[in-house]
Each structure stands twice: as structure tokens, then as C-alpha cells.
One Martini backbone bead per residue (centre of mass of N, CA, C, O) as a GRO file, in nm:
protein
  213
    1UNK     BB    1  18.391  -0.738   7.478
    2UNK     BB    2  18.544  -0.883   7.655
    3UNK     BB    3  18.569  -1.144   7.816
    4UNK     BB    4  18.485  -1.255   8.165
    5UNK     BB    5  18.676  -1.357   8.420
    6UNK     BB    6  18.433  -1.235   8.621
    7UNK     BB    7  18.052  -1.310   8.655
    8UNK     BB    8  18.001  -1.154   8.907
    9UNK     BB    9  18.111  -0.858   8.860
   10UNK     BB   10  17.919  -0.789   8.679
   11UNK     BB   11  17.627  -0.878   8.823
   12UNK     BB   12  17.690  -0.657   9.021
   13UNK     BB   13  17.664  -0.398   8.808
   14UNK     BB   14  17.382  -0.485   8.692
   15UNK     BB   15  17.249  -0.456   8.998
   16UNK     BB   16  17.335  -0.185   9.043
   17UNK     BB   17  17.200  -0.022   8.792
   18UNK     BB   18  16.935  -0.124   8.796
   19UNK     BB   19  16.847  -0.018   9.134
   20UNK     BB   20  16.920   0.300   9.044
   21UNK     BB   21  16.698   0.240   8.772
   22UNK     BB   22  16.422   0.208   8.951
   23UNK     BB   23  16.423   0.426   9.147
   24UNK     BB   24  16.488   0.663   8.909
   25UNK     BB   25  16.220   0.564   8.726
   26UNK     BB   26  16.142   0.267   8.742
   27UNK     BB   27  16.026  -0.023   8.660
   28UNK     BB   28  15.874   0.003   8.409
   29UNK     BB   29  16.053   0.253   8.255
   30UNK     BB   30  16.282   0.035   8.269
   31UNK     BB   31  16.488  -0.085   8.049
   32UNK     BB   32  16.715  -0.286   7.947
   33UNK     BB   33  16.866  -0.080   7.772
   34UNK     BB   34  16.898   0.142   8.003
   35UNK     BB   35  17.145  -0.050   8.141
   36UNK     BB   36  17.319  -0.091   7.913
   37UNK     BB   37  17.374   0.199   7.849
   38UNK     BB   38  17.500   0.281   8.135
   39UNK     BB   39  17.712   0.076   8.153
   40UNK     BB   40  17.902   0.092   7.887
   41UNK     BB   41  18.034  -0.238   7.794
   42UNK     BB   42  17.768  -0.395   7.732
   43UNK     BB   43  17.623  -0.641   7.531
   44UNK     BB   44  17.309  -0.778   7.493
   45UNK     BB   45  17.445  -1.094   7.488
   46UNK     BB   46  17.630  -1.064   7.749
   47UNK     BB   47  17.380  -0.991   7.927
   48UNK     BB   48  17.188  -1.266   7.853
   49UNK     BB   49  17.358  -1.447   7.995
   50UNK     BB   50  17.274  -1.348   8.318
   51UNK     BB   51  17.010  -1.224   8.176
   52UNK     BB   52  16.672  -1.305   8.039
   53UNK     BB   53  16.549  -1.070   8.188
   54UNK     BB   54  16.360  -0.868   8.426
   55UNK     BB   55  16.251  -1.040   8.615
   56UNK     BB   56  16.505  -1.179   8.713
   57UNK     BB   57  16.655  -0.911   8.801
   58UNK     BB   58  16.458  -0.810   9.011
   59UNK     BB   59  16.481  -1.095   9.170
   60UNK     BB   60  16.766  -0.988   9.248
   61UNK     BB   61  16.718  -0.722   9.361
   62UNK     BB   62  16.555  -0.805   9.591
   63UNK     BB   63  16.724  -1.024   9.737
   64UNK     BB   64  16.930  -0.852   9.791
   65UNK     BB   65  16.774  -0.631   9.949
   66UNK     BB   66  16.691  -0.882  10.176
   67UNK     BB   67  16.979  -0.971  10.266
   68UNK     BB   68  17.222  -0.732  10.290
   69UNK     BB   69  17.143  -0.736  10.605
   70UNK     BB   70  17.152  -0.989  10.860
   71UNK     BB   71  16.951  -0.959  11.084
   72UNK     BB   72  16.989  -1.218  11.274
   73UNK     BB   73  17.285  -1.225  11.281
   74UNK     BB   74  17.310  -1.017  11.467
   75UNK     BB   75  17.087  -1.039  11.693
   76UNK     BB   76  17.211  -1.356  11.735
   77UNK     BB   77  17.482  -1.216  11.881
   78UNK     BB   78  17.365  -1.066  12.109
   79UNK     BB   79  17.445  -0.966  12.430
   80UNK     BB   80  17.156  -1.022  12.703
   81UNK     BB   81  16.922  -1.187  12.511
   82UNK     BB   82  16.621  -1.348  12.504
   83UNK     BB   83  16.479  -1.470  12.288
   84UNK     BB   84  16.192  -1.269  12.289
   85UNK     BB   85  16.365  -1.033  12.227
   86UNK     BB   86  16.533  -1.108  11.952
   87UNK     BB   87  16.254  -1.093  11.825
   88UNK     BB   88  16.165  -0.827  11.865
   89UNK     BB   89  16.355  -0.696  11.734
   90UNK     BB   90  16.338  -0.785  11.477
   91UNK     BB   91  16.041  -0.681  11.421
   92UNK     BB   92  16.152  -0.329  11.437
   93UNK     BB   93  16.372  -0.378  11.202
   94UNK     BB   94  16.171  -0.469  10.999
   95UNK     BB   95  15.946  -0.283  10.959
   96UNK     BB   96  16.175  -0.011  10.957
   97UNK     BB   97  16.318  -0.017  10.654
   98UNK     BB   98  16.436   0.204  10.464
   99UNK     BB   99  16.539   0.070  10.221
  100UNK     BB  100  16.308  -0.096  10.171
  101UNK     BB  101  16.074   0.161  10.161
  102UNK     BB  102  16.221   0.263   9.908
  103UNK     BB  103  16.145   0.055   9.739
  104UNK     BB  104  15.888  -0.028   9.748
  105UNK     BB  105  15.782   0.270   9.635
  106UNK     BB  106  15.933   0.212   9.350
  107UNK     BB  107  15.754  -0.105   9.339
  108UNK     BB  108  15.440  -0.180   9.368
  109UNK     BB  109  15.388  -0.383   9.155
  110UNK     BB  110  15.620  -0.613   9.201
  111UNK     BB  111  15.442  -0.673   9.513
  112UNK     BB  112  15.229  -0.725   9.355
  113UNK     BB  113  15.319  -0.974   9.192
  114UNK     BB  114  15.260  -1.322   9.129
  115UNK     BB  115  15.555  -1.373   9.148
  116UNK     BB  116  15.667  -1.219   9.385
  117UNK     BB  117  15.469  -1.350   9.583
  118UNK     BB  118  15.559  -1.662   9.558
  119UNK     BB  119  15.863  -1.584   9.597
  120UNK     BB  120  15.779  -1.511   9.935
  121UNK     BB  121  15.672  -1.791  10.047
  122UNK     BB  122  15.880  -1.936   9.999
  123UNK     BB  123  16.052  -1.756  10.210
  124UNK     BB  124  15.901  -1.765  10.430
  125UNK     BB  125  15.925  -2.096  10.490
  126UNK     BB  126  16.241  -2.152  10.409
  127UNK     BB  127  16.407  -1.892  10.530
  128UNK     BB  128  16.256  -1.712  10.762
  129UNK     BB  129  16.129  -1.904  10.993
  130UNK     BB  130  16.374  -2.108  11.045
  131UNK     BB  131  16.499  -1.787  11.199
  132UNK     BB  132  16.254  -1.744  11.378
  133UNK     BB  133  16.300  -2.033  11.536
  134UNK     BB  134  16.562  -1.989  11.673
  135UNK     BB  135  16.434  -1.819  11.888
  136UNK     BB  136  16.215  -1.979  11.999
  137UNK     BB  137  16.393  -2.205  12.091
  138UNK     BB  138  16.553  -2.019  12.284
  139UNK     BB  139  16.279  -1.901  12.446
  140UNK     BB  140  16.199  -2.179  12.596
  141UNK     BB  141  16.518  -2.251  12.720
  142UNK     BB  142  16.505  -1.992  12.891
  143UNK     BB  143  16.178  -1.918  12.939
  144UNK     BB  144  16.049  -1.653  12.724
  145UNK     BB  145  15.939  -1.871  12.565
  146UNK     BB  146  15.550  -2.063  12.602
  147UNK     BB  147  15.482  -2.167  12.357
  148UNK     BB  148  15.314  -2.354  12.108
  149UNK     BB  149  15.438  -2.445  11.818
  150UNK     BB  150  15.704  -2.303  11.699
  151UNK     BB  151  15.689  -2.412  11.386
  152UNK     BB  152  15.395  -2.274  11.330
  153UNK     BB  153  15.433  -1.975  11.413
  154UNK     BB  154  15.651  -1.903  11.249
  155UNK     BB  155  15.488  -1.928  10.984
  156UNK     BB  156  15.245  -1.767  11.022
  157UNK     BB  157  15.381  -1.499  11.115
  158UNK     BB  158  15.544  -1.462  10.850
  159UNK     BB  159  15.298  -1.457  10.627
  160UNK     BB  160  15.117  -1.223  10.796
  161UNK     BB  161  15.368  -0.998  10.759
  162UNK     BB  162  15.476  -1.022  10.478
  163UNK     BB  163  15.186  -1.003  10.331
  164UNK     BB  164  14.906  -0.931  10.483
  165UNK     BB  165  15.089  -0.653  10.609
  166UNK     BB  166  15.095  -0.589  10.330
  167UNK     BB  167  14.955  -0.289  10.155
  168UNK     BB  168  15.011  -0.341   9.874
  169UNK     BB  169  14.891  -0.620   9.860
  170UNK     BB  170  14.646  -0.502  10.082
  171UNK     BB  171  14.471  -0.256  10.027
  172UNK     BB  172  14.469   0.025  10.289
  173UNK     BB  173  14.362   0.193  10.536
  174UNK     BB  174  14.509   0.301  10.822
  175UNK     BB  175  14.294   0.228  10.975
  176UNK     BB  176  14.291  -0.087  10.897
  177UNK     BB  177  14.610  -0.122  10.947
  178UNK     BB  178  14.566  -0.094  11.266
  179UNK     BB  179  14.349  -0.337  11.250
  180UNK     BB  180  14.592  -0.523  11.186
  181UNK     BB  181  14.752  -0.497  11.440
  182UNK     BB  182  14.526  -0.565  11.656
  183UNK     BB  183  14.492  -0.839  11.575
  184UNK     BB  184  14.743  -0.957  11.583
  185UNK     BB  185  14.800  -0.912  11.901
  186UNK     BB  186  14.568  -1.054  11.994
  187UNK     BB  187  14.639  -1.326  11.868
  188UNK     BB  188  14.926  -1.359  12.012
  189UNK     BB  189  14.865  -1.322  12.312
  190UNK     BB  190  14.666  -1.584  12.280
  191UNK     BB  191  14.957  -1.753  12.264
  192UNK     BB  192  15.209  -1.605  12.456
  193UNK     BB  193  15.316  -1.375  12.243
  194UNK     BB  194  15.378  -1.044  12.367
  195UNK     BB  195  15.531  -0.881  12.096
  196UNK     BB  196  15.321  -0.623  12.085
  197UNK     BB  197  15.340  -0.244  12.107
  198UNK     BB  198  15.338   0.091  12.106
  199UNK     BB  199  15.625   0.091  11.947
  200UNK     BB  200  15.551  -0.085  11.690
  201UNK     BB  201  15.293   0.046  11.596
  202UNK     BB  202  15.490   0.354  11.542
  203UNK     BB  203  15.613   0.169  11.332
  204UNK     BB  204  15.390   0.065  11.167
  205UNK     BB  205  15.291   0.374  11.092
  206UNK     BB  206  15.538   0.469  10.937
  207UNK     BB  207  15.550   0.284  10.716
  208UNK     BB  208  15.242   0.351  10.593
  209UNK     BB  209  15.363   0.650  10.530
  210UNK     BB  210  15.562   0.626  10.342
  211UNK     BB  211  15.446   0.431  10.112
  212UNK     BB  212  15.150   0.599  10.072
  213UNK     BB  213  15.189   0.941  10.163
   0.00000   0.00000   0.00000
């Protein structure tokens, strides 16, 4: 195979391929060579320049597929919604996403692998928290959220849904899962800050049947 002048395009037929031979296949069951062949044009020195692992892909591919329609930025350009709605409406959206729960179901290994989860904290505080505090921050602004500390709230809110409230990571019963939603919802209600409601409840039990049933 000729040089690639344009190692950005390679990488990402990469993990195109990578993601379709995960859900259809399984993380465990696609090996390295599975992607080779599928590729067909691509030889292992070549691969291995782009990914030197199969870790390596997976955290791209999850990357990838959480970053891939950055909800925040949607919500927060929507015109109408002070803080606290877009706030909800982001909490809505994150819940039930289809493609991420169908993804999750493909990989439950992965979502628990101690490398996995040590990279969803790093970004729980870095990337996730930081972009659900300016929803704070604009809720504040406007009065329609008058929590206190909410750069720490939006860190511990982020950790919470993450990772504690992630089945995969916490195998729990329908029934305890639902209890570990009222007891969030009673959490957030004592600091000022209600917004779980019937319908996200309702939204966050179809997540847990999506995924485990």
C-alpha cells in the first residue's frame, strides 16, 4: 500500500471499521487481524503505525462515538430555555441515547475495564463537568438555579450519572436501580436542585431494559 498522504482518513476508516466488527461481532471475539482483512488494503506494519493496540482502538472508538454529536453545544445554542431547562433537557438527551446504548450492550466488558472506567473519570471531571457547569452557571444567572458550590456539584452530579449510576459498572436489579434513581433525585431535590422527574425516571428505566434485558 502506497504512503497515505492523509493518515487522518486511514484512521478513520480505521474505526469505521473497527465499530461496525464490535457491535457485529463482540470486543472480545474481533482481533486486530479481523480489522486488517476487513480493510483490505491496509498491511499489519501500517495498521500498527496509526493504533499499536487494540486498547488504543477501543479508546478511540468510544471517544468517538461520545463525542460524536456534542449535546451540549446543540442544547446550549437552543433559544427559549434558561439554565436549569437546558440543564434537564441535556440530563434527557444523555439518558436514552440510542446509538451509546446500543454500543454499551455490544461492549459491557469494556465499560468495565479498569482502564475504561479510569479514562470515563478523567473526562467526567475534564471535559464533561466543566461544559455541564456552564449550564449552571447561566442558570444562576437567570435565577432558575440557586444551588450553592456549583462547580462541585456539576463534578460530583457528572461522577454520579457516570459511573455509580452505570449498570454495567454497578450490576444492580431493575428494582435497586430504580432506588439508586430516587435516591439521586432525593439528593439533588435537598440541594436545591430538582430536576428528576416522572418522566426521566421513565426514560432511565428503558435505558436499564435496553441494556441488561
Amino acid at each position: 500500500m502506497a504512503r497515505n498522504k492523509y493518515p487522518e482518513i486511514t484512521e478513520q476508516r480505521i474505526l469505521d471499521t473497527a465499530t461496525r466488527l464490535f457491535l457485529e461481532k463482540g470486543w472480545e471475539e474481533t482481533t486486530i487481524q479481523d480489522i486488517i482483512d476487513e480493510l483490505g488494503d491496509l498491511t499489519r506494519g501500517a495498521f500498527y503505525h496509526h493504533y499499536k493496540s487494540k486498547d488504543e482502538i477501543i479508546d478511540a472508538v468510544t471517544t468517538r462515538m461520545f463525542n460524536k454529536d456534542d449535546m451540549f453545544d446543540t442544547v446550549k445554542k437552543e433559544k427559549g430555555l434558561n439554565g436549569f431547562e437546558k440543564l434537564k433537557k441535556i440530563l434527557q438527551l444523555s439518558v436514552i441515547n440510542e446509538e451509546q446504548l446500543e454500543f454499551a450492550k455490544s461492549l459491557p466488558s469494556v465499560f468495565s475495564s479498569h482502564i475504561f472506567v479510569s479514562k470515563q473519570l478523567r473526562d467526567c471531571i475534564h471535559s464533561v463537568a466543566p461544559k455541564l457547569n456552564c449550564f449552571f452557571e447561566e442558570g444562576l444567572n437567570d435565577g432558575s438555579i440557586t444551588v450553592e458550590y456549583p462547580e462541585q456539584v456539576s463534578e460530583t452530579f457528572t461522577i454520579l450519572m457516570t459511573l455509580w449510576f452505570n449498570p454495567i459498572l454497578f450490576p444492580v436489579t431493575k428494582g435497586e436501580y430504580l432506588r439508586k434513581y430516587d435516591y439521586l433525585k432525593y439528593l439533588l431535590d435537598h440541594i436545591g436542585l430538582s430536576i428528576f422527574d416522572d418522566e426521566l425516571r421513565k426514560r432511565a428505566e428503558k435505558a436499564f431494559d435496553n441494556i441488561l434485558i
